[in-house]
C-alpha positions in Angstrom: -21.8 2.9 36.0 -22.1 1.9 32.4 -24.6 -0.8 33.3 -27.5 1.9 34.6 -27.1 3.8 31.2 -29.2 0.8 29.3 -32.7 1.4 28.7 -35.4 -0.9 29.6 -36.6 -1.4 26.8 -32.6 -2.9 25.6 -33.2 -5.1 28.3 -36.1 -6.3 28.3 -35.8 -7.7 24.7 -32.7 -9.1 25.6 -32.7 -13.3 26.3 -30.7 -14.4 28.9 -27.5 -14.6 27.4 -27.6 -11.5 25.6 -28.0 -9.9 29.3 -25.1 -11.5 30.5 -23.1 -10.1 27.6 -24.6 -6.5 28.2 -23.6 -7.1 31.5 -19.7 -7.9 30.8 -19.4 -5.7 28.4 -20.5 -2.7 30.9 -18.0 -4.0 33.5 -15.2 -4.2 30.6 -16.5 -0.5 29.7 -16.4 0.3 33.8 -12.9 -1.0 34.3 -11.5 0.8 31.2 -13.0 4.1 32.6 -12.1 3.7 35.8 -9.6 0.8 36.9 -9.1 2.4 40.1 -12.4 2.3 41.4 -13.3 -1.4 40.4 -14.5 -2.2 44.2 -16.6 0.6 43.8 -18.8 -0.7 41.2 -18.7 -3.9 42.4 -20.2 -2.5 45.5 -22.5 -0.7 43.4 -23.8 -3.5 41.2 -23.7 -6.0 44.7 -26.6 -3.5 46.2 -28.3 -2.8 43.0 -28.5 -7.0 42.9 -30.3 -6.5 46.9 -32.5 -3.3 45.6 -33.8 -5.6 42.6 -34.0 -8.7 44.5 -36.3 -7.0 47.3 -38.2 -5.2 44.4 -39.1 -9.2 43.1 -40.3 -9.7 46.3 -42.7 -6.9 46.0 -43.6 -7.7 42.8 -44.5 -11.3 43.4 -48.0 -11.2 44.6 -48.9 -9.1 41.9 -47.5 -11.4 38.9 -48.9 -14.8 41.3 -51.9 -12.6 40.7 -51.7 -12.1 37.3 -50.7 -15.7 36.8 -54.3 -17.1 38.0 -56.5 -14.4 36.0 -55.0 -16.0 32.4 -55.5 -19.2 33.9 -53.0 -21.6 35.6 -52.4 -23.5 32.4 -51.7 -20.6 30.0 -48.4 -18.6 31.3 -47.4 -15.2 30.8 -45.6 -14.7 27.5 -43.9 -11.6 27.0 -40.6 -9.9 25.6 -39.0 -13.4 25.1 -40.2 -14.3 28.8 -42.9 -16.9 30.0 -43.4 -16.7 33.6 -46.3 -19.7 34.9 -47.2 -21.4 38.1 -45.3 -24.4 39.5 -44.9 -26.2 42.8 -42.5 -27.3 44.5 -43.7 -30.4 45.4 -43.8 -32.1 48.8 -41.3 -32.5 51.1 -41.1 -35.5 53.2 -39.4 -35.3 56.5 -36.9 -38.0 56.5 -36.0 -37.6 60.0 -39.0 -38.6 61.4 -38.4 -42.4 60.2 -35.9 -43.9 62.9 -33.5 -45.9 60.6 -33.3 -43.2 58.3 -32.0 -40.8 61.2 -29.8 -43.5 62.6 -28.2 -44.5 59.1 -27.7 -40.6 58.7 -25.8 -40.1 61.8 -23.6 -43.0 60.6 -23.4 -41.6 57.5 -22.0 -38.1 59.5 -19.3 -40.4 61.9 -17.9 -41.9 58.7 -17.9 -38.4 56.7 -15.5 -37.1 59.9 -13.5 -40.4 59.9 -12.8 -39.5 55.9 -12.1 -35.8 56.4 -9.5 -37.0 59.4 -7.5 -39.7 57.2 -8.1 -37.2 54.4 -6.5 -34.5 56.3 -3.5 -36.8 57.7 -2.5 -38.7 54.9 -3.5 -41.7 52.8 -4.3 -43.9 55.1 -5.3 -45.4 58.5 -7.0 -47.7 60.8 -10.2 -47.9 62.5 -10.6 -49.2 66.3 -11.6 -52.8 64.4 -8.3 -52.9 62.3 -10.1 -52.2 58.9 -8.1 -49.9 56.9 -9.7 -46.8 55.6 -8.1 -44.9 53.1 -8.2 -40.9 52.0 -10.6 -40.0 49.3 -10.2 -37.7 46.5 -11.2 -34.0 47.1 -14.3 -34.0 44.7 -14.1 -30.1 43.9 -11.3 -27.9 45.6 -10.9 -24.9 47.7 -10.8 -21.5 45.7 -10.7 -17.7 46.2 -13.3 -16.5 46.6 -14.7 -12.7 47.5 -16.5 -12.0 50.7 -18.7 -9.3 50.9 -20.4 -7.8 54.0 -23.8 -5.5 53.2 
């Protein structure tokens, strides 16, 4: 795979964008090579993604570590990179307020009501003789690959 023949150091003073052009040029290089085993690499590069993403989580302690002995205001500046504490902020819990959970179930009802008339045609009427009509499919259905790990 053409992608595991970059050094580190290549990547690591790479920006974002550069990486993803390092990373379509090695496919473009992969699929010249070898067209016939494209699902191959694609496997490849799909596990390689789980490897590295489990090797973050390894990591993170460490770096959160790191983070707090420069200080939480000063982040971590290196080969084009700044990595520095956040939060995420509270979450309320919605649900727990009764008309809130009551205007969501509503809110559910009338999203199956649209899918139905969506589904059926352009039009049709509720049990009060209002008339509720289709609504436009916001973004639509596309291929897409499944892989099972």
């Amino acid at each position: 795979m053409e992608l595991m023949k970059k050094k580190s150091s290549e990547l690591l003073s790479s920006n974002k964008e550069e990486l993803k052009a390092i990373g379509l040029k090695a496919s473009q290089i992969d699929l010249e090579v070898a067209m016939k085993d494209a699902s191959e690499h694609f496997i490849s590069a799909k596990k390689a993604i789980v490897v590295l993403e489990a090797y973050l989580i390894g990591m993170k302690d460490a770096v959160h570590d790191e983070c707090y002995s420069v200080g939480e205001k000063n982040p971590i500046k290196r080969y084009g990179t700044e990595i520095s504490l956040g939060s995420t902020g509270d979450r309320l819990d919605y649900e727990k307020d009764s008309v809130y959970a009551e205007l969501k179930k509503q809110l559910k009802k009338r999203e199956e009501v649209l899918k139905l008339v969506t589904k059926g045609g352009d039009e049709m009427f509720d049990k009060d003789g209002a008339l509720i009509e289709a609504v436009p499919i916001k973004s639509a259905s596309r291929e897409i690959l499944k892989i099972k790990l």
